[in-house]
N, C-alpha and C positions, 0 to 999 in steps of 0.2 A: 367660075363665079362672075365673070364678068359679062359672060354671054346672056347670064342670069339677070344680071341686073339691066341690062340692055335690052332684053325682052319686056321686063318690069316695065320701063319707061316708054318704049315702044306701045305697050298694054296699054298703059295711063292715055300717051297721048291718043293714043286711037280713040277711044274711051271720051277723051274730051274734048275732040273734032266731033264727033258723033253728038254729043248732049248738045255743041252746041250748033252743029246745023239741023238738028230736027225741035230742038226744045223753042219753046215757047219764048221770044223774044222781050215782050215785056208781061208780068203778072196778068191774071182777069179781073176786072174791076166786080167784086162783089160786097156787100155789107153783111156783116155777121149779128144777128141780137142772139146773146144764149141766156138761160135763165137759169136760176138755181140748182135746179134738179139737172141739171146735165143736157136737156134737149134743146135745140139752138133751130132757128130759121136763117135761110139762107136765100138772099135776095141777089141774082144776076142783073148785069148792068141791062138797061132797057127794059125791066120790067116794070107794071105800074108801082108794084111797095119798093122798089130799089128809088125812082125819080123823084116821089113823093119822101122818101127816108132822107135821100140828099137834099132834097130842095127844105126841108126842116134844118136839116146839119147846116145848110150854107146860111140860112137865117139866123140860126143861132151861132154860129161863126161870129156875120158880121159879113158875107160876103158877098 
């Protein structure tokens, strides 16, 4: 049982060494608009509806 559960943790940590040298450091900066029906646009950082989306958000902010 114990060799059992010593693998378990072993598993885990492997597991989450691995997620966290290859995963993605911090989130991608994107803006979501969805609408009623379900379909949503999705704007990446650097494109022109992402700059123009923010730069409305940081006016209406106040920033």
């Amino acid at each position: 049982m114990r060799r059992l559960i010593r693998l378990v943790l072993l598993a885990a940590l492997a597991v989450w060494a691995w997620r966290y040298a290859v995963g993605v450091r911090r989130p991608a900066e994107r803006a979501t608009v969805a609408f009623p029906d379900g379909s949503a646009i999705v704007l990446e950082r650097g494109s022109p509806g992402f700059e123009r989306l923010a730069a409305e958000a940081r006016s209406a902010l106040g920033r």
